[in-house]
PDB file with SEQRES, HELIX, SHEET and CRYST1 records, atoms N, CA, C and O in Angstrom:
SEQRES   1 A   85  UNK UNK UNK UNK UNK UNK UNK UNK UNK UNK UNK UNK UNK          
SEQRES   2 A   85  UNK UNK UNK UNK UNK UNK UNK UNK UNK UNK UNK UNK UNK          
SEQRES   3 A   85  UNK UNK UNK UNK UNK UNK UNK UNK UNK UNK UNK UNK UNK          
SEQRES   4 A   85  UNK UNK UNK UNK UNK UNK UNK UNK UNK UNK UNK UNK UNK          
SEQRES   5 A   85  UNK UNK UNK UNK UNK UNK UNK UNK UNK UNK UNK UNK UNK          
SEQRES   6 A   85  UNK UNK UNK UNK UNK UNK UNK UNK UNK UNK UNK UNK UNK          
SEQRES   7 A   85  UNK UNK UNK UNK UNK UNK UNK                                  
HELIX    1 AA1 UNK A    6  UNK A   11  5                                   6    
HELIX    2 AA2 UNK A   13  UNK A   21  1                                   9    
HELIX    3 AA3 UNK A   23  UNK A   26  1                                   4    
HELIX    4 AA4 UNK A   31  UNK A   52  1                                  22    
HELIX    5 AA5 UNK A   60  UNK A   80  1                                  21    
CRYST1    1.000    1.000    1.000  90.00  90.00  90.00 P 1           1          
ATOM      1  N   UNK A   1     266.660  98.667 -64.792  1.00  0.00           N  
ATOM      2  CA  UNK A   1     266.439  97.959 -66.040  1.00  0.00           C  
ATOM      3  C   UNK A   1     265.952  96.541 -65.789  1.00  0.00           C  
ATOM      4  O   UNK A   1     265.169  95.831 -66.420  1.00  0.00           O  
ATOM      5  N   UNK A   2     266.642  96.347 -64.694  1.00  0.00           N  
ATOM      6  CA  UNK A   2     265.849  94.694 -64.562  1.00  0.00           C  
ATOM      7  C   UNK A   2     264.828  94.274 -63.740  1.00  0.00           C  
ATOM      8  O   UNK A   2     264.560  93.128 -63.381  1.00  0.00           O  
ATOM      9  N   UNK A   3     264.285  95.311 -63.479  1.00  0.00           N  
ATOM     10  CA  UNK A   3     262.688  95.929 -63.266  1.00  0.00           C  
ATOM     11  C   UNK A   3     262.019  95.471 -64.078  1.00  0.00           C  
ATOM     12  O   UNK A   3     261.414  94.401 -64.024  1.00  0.00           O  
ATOM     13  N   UNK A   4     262.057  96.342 -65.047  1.00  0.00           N  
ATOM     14  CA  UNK A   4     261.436  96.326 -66.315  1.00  0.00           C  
ATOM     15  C   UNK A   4     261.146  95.523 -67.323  1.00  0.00           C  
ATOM     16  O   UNK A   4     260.429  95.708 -68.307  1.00  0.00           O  
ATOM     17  N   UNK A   5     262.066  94.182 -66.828  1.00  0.00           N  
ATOM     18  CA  UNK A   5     262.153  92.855 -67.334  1.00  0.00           C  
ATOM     19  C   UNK A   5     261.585  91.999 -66.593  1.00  0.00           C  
ATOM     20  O   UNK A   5     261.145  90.989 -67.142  1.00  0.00           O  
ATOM     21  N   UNK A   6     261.479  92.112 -65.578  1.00  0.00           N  
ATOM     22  CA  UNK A   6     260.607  91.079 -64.268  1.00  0.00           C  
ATOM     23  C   UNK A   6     258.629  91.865 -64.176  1.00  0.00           C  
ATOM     24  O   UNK A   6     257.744  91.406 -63.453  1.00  0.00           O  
ATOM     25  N   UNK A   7     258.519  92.754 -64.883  1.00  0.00           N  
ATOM     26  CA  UNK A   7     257.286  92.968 -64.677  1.00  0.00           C  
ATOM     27  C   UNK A   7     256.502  92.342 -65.569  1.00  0.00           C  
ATOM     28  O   UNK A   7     255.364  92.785 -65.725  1.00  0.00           O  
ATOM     29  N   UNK A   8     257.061  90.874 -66.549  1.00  0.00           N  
ATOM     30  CA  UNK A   8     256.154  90.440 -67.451  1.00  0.00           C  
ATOM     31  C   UNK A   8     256.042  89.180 -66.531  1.00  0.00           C  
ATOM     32  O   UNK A   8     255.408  88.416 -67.260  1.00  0.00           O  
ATOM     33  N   UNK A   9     256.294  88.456 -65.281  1.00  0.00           N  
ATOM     34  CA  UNK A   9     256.038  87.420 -64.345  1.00  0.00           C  
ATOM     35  C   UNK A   9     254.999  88.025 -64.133  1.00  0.00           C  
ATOM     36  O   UNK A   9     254.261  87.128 -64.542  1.00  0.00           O  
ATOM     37  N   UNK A  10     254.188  88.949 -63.778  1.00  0.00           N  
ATOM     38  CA  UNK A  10     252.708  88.983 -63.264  1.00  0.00           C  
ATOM     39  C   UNK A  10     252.056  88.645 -63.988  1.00  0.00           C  
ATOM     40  O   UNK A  10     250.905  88.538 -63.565  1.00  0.00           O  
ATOM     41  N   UNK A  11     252.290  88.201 -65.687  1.00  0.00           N  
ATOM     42  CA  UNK A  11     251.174  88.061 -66.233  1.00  0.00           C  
ATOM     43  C   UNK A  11     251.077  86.352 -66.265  1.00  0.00           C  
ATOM     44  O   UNK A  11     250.563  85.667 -67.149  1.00  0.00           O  
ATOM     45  N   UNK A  12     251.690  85.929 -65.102  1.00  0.00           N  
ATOM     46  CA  UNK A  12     251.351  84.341 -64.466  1.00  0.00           C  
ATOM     47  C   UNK A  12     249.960  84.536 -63.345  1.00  0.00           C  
ATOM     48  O   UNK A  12     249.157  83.770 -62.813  1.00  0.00           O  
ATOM     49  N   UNK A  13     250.123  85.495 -63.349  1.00  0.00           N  
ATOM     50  CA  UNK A  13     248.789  85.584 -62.021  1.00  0.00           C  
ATOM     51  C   UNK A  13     247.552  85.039 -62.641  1.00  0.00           C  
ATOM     52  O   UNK A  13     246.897  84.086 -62.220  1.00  0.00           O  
ATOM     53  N   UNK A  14     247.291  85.841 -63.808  1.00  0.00           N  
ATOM     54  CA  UNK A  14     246.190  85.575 -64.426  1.00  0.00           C  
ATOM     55  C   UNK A  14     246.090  83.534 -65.042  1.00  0.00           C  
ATOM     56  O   UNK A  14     245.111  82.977 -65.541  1.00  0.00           O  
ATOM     57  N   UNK A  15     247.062  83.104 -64.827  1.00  0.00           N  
ATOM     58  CA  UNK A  15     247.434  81.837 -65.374  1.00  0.00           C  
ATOM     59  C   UNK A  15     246.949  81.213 -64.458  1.00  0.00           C  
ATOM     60  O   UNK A  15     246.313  80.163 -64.540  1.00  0.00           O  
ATOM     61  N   UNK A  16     247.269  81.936 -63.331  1.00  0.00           N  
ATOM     62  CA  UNK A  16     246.973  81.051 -61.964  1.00  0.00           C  
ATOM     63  C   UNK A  16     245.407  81.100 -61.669  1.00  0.00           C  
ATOM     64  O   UNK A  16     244.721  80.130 -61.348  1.00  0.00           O  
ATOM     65  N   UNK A  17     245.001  82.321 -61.827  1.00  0.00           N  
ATOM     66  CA  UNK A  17     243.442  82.283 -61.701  1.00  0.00           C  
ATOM     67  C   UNK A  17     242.774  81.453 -62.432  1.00  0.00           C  
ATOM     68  O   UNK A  17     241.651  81.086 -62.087  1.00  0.00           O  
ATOM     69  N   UNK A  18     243.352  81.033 -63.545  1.00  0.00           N  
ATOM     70  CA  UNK A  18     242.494  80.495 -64.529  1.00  0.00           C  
ATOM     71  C   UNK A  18     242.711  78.714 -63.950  1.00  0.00           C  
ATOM     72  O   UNK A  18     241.794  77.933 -63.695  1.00  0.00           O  
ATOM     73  N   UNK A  19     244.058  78.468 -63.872  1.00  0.00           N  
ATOM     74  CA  UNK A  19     243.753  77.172 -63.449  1.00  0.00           C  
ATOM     75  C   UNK A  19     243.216  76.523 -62.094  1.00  0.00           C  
ATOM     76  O   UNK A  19     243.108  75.322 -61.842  1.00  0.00           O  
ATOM     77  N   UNK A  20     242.808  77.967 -61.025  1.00  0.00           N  
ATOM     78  CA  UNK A  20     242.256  78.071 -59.949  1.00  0.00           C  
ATOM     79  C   UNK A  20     240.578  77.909 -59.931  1.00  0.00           C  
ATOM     80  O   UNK A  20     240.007  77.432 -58.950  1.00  0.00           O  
ATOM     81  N   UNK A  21     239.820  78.384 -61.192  1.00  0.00           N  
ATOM     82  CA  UNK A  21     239.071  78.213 -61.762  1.00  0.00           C  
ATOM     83  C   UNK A  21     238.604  77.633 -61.932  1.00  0.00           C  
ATOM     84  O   UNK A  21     237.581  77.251 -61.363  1.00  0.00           O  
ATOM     85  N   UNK A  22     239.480  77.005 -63.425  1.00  0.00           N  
ATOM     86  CA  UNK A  22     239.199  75.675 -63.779  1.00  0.00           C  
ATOM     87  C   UNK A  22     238.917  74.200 -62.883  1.00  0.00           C  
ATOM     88  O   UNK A  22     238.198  73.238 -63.157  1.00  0.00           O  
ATOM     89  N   UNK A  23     239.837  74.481 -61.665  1.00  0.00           N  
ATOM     90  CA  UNK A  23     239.851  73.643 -61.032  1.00  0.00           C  
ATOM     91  C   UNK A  23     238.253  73.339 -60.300  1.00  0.00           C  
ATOM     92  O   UNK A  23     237.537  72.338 -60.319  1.00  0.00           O  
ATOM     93  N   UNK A  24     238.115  74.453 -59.781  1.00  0.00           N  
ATOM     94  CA  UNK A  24     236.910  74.840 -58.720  1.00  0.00           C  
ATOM     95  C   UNK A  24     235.441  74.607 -59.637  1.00  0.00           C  
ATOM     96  O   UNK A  24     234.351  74.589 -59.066  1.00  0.00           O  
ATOM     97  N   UNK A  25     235.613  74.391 -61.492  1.00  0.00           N  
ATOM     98  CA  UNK A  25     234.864  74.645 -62.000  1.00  0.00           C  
ATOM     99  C   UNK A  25     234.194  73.050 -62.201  1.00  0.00           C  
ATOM    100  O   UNK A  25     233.033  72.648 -62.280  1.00  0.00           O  
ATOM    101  N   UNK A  26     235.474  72.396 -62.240  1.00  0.00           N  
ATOM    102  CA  UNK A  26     235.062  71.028 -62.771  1.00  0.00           C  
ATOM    103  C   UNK A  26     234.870  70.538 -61.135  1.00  0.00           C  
ATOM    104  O   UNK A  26     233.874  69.815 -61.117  1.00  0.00           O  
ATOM    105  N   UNK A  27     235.257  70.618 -60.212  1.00  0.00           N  
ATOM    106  CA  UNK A  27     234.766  69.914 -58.886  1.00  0.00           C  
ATOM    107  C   UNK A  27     233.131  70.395 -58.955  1.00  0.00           C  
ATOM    108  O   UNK A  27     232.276  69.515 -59.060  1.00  0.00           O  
ATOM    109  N   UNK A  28     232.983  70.929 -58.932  1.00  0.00           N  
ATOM    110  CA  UNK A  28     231.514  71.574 -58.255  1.00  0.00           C  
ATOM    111  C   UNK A  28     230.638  72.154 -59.113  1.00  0.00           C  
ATOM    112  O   UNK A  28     229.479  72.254 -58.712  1.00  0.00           O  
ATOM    113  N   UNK A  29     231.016  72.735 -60.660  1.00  0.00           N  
ATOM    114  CA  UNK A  29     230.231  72.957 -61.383  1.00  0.00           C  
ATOM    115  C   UNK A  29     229.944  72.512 -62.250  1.00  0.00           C  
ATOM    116  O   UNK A  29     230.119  71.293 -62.250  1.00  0.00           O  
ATOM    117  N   UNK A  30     229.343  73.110 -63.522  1.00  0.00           N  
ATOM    118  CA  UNK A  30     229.099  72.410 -64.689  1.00  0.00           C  
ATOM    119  C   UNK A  30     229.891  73.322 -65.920  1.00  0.00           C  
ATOM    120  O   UNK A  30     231.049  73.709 -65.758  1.00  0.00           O  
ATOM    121  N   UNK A  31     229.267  73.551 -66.913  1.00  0.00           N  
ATOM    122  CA  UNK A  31     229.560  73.578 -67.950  1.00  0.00           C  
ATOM    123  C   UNK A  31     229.352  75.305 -68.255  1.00  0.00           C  
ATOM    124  O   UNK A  31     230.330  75.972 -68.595  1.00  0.00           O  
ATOM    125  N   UNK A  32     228.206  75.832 -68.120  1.00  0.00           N  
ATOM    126  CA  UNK A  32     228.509  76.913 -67.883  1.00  0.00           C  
ATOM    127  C   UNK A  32     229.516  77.807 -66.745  1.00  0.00           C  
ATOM    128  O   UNK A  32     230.057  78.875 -67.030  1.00  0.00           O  
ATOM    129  N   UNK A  33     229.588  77.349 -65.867  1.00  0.00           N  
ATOM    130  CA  UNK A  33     230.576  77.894 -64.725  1.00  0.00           C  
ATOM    131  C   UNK A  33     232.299  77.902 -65.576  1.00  0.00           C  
ATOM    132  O   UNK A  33     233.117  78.820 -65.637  1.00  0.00           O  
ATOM    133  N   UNK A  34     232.367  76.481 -66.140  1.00  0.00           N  
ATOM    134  CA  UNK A  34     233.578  76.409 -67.068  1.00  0.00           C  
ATOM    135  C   UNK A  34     233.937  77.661 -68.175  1.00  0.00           C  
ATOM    136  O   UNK A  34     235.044  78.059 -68.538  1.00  0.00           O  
ATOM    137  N   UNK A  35     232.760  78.066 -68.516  1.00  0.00           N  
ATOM    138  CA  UNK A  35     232.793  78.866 -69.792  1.00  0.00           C  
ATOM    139  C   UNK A  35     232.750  80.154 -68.908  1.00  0.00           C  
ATOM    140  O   UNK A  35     233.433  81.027 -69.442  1.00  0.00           O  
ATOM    141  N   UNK A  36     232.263  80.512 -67.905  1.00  0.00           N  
ATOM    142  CA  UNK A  36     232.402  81.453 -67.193  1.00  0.00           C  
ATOM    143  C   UNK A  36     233.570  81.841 -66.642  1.00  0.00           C  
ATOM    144  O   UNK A  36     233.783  83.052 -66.595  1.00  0.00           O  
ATOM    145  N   UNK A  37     234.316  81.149 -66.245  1.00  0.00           N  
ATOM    146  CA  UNK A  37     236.030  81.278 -65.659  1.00  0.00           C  
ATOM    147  C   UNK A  37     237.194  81.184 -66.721  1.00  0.00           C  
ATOM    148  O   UNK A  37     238.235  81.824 -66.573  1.00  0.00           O  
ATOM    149  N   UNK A  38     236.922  80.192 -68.008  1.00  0.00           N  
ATOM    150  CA  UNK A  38     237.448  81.055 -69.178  1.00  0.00           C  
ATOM    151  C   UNK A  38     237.638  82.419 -69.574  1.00  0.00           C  
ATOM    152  O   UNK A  38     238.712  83.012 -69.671  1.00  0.00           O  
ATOM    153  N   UNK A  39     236.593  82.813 -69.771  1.00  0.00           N  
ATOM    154  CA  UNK A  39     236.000  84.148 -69.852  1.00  0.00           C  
ATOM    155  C   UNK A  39     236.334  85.135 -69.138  1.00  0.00           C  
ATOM    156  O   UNK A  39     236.928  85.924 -69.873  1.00  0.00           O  
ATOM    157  N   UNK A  40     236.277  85.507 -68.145  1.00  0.00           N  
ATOM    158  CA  UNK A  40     236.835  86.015 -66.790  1.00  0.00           C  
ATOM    159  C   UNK A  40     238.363  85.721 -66.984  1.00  0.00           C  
ATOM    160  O   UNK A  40     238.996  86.645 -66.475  1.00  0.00           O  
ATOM    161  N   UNK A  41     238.866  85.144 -67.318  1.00  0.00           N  
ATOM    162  CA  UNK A  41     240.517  84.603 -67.514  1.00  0.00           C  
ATOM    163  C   UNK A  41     241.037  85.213 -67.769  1.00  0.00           C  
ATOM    164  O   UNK A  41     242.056  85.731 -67.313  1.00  0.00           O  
ATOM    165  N   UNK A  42     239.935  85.433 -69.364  1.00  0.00           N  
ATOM    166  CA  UNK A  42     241.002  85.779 -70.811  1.00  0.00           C  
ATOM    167  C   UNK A  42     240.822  87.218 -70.514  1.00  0.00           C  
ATOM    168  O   UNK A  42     241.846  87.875 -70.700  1.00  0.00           O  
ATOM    169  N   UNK A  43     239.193  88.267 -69.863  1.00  0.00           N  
ATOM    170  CA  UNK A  43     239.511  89.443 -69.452  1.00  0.00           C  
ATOM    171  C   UNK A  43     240.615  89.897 -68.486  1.00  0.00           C  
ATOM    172  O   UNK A  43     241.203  90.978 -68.514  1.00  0.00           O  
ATOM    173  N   UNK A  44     240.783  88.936 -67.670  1.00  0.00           N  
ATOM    174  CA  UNK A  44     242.260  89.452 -66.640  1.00  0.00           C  
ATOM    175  C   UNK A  44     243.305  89.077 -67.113  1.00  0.00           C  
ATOM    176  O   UNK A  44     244.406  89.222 -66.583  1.00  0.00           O  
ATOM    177  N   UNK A  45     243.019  88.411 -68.449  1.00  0.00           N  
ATOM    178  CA  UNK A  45     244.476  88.511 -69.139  1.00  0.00           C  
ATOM    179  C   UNK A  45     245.171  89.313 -69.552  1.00  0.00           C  
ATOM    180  O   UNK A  45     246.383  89.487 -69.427  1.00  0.00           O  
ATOM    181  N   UNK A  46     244.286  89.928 -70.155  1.00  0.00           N  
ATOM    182  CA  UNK A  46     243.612  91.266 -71.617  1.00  0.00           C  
ATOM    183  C   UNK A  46     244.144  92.448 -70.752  1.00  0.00           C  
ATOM    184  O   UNK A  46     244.828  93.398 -71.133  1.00  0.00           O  
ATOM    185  N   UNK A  47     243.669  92.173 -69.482  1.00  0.00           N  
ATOM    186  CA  UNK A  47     243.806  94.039 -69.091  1.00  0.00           C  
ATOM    187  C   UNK A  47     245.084  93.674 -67.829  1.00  0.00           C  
ATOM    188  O   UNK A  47     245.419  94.717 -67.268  1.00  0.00           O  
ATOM    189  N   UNK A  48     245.589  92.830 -67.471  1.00  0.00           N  
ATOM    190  CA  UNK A  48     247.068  92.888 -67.559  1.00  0.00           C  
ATOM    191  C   UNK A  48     248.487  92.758 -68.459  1.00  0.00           C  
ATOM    192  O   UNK A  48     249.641  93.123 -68.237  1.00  0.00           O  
ATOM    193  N   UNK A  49     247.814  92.031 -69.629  1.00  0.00           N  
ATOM    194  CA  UNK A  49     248.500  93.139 -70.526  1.00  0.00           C  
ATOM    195  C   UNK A  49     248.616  94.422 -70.726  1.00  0.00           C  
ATOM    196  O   UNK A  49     249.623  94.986 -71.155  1.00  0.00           O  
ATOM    197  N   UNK A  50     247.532  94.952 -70.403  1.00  0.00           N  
ATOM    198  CA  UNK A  50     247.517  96.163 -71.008  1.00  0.00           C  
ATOM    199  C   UNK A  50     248.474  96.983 -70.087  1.00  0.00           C  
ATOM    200  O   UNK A  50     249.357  97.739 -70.491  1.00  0.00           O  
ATOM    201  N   UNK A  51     248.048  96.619 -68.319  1.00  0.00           N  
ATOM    202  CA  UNK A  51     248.757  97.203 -67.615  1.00  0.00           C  
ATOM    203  C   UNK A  51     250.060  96.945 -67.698  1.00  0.00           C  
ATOM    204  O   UNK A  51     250.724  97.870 -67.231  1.00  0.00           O  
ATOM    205  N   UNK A  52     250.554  96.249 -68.018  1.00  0.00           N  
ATOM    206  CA  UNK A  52     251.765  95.501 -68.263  1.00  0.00           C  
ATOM    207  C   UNK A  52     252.538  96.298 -68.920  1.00  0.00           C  
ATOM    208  O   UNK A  52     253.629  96.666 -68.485  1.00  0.00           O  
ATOM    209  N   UNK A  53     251.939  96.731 -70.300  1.00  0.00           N  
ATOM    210  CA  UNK A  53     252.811  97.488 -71.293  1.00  0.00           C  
ATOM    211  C   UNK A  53     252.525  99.061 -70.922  1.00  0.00           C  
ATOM    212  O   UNK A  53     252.846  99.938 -71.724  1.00  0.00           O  
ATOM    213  N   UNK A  54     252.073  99.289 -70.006  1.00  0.00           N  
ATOM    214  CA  UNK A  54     252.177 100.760 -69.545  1.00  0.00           C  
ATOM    215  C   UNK A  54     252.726 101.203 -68.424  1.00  0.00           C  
ATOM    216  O   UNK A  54     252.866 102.364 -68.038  1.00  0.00           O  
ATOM    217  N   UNK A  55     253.129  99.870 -67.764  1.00  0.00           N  
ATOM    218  CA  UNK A  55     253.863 100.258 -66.185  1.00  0.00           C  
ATOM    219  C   UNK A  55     255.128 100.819 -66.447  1.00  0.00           C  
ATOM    220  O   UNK A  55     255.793 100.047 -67.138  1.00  0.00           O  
ATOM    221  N   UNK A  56     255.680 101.792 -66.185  1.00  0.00           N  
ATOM    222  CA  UNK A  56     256.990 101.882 -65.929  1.00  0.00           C  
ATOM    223  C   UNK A  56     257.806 101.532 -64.418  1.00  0.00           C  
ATOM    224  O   UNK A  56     257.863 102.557 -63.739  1.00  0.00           O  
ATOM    225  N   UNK A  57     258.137 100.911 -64.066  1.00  0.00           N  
ATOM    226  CA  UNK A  57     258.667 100.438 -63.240  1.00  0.00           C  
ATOM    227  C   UNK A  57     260.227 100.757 -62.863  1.00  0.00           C  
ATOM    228  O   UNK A  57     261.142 100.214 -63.483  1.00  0.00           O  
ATOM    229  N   UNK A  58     260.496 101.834 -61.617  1.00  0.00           N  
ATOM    230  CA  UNK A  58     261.538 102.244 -61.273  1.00  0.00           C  
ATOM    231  C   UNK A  58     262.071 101.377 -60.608  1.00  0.00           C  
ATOM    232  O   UNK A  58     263.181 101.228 -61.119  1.00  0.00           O  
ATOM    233  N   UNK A  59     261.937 100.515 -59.540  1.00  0.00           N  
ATOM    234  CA  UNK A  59     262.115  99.904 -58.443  1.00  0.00           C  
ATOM    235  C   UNK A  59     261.865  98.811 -57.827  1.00  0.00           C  
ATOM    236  O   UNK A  59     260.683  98.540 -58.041  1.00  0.00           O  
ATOM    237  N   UNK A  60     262.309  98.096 -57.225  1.00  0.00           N  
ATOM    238  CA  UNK A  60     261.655  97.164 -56.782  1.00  0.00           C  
ATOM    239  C   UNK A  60     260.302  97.066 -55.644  1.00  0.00           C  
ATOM    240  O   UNK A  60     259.661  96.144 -55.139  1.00  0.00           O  
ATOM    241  N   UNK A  61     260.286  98.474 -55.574  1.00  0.00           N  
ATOM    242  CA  UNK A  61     259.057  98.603 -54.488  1.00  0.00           C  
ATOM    243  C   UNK A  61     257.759  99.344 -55.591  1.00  0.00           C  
ATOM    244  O   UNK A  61     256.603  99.694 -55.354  1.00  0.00           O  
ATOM    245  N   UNK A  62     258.292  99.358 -56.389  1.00  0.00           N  
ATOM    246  CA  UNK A  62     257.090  99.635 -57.507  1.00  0.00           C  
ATOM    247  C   UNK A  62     256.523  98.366 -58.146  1.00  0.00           C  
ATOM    248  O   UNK A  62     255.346  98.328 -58.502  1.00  0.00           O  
ATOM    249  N   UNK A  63     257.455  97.197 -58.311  1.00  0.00           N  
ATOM    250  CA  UNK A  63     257.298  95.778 -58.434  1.00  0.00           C  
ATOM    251  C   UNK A  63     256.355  95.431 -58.161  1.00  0.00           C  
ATOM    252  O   UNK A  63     255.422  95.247 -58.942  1.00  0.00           O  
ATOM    253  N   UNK A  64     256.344  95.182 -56.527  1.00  0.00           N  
ATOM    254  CA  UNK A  64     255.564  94.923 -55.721  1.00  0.00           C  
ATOM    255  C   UNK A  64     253.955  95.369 -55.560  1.00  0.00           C  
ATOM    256  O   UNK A  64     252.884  94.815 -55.310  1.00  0.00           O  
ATOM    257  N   UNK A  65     254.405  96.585 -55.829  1.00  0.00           N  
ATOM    258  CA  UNK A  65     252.483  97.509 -55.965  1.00  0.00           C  
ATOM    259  C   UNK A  65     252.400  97.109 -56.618  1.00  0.00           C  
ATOM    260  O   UNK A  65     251.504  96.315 -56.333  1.00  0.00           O  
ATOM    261  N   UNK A  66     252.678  96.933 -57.582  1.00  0.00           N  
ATOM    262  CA  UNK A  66     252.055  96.525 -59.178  1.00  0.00           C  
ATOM    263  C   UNK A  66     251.174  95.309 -59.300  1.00  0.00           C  
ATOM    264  O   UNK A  66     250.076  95.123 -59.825  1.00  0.00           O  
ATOM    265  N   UNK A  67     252.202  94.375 -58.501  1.00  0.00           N  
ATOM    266  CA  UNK A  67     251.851  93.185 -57.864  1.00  0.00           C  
ATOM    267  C   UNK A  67     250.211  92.905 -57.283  1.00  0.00           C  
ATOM    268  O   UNK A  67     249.245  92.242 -57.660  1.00  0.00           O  
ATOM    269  N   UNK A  68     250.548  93.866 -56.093  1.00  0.00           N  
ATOM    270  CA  UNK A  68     249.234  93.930 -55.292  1.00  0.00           C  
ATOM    271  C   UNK A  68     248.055  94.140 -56.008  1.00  0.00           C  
ATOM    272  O   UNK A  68     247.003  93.521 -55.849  1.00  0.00           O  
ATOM    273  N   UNK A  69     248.352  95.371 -57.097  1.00  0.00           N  
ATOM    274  CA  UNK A  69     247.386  96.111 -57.745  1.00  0.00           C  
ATOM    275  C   UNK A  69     246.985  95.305 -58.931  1.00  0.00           C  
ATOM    276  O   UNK A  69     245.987  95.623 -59.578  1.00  0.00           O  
ATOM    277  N   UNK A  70     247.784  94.181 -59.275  1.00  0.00           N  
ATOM    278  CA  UNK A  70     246.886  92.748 -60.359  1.00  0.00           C  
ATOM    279  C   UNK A  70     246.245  91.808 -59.435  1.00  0.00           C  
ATOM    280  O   UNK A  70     245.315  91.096 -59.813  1.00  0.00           O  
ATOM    281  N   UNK A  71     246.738  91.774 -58.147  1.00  0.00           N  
ATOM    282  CA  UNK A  71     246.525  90.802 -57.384  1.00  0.00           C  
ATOM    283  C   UNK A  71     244.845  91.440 -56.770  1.00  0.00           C  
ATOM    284  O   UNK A  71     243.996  90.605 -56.456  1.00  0.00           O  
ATOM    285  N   UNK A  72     244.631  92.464 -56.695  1.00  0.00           N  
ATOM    286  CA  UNK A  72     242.941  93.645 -56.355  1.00  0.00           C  
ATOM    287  C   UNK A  72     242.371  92.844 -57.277  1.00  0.00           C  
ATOM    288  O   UNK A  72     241.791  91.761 -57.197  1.00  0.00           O  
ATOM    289  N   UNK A  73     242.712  93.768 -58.409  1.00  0.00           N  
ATOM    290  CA  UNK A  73     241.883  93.632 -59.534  1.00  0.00           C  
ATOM    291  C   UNK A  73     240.882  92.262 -60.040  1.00  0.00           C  
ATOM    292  O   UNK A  73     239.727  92.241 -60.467  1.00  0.00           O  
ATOM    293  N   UNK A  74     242.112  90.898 -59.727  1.00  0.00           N  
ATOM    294  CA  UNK A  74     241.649  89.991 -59.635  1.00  0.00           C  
ATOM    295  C   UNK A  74     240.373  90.001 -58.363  1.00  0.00           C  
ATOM    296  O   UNK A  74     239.159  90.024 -58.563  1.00  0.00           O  
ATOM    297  N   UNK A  75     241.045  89.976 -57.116  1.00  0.00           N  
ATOM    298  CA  UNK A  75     240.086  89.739 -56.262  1.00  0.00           C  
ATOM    299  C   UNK A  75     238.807  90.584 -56.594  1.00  0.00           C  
ATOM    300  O   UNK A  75     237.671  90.179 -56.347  1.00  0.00           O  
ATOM    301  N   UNK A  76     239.033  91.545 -57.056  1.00  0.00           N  
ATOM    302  CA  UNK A  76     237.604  92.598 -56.904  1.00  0.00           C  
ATOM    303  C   UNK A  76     236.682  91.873 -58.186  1.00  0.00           C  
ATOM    304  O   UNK A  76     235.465  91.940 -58.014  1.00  0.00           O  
ATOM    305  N   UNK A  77     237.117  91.239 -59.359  1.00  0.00           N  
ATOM    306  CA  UNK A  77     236.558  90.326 -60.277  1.00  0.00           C  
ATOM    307  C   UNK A  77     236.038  89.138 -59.813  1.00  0.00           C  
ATOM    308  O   UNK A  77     234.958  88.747 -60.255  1.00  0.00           O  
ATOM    309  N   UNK A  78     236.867  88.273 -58.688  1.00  0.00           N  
ATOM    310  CA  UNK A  78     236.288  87.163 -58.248  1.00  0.00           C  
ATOM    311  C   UNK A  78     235.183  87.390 -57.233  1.00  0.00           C  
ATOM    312  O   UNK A  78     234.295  86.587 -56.949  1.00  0.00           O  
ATOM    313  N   UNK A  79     235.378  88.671 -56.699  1.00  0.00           N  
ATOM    314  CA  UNK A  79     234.151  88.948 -55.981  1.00  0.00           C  
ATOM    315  C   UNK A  79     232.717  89.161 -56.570  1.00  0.00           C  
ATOM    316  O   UNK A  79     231.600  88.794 -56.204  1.00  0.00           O  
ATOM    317  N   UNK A  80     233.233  89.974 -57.738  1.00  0.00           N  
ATOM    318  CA  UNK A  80     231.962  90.742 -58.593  1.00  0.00           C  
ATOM    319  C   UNK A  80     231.210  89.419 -59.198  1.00  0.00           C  
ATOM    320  O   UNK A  80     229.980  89.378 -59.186  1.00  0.00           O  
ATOM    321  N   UNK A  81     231.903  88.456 -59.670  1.00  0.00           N  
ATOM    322  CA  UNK A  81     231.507  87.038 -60.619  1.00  0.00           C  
ATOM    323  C   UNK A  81     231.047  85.590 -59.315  1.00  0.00           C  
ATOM    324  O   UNK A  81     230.028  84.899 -59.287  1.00  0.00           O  
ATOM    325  N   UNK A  82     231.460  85.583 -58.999  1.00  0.00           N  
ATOM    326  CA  UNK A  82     230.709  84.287 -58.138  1.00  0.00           C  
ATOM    327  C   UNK A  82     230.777  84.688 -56.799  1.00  0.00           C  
ATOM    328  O   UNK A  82     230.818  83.646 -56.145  1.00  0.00           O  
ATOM    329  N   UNK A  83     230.810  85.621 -56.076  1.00  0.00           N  
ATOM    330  CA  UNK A  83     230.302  85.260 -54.977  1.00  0.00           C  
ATOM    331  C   UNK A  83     228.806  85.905 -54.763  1.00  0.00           C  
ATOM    332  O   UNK A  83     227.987  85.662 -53.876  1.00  0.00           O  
ATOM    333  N   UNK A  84     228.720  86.876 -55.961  1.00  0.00           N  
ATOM    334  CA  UNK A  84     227.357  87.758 -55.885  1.00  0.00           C  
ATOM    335  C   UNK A  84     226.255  86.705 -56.202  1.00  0.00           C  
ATOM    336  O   UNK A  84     225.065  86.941 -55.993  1.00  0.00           O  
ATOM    337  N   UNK A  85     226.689  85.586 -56.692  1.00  0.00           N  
ATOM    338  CA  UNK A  85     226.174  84.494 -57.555  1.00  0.00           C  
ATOM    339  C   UNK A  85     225.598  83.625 -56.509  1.00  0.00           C  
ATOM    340  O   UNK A  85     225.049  82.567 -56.819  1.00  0.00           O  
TER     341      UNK A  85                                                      
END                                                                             
């Protein structure tokens, strides 16, 4: 049960990307890049919610994947969005 209560902390990841972003956006970019990592944010927000409210979570080693598997998703987004760039 208290699984199931700790699987709404991942949806800080996406918090973190965004102010990881933001950060990287205002050093070195401009204004579109800003609106670009918004954007990108609020989708890895969106669809860890979603995963969020569909995980069932037995365990603490299911925790963890879950973990990893927001922690992909992100990377495979930051790959697809600026480094192809």
């Amino acid at each position: 049960m208290q699984v199931q209560k700790c699987r709404f902390f991942v949806l800080l990841l996406p918090a973190l990307y965004l102010l990881y972003g933001i950060s990287l956006a205002l050093q070195f970019g401009n204004n579109a890049d800003l609106i670009n990592t918004i954007a990108n944010s609020c989708l890895l927000f969106l669809a860890t919610i979603i995963l969020t409210n569909m995980a069932r979570l037995k365990n603490w080693i299911d925790f963890i994947w879950f973990c990893v598997f927001i922690l992909y998703i992100i990377i495979l987004l930051h790959l697809v969005a600026y480094i192809a760039v």
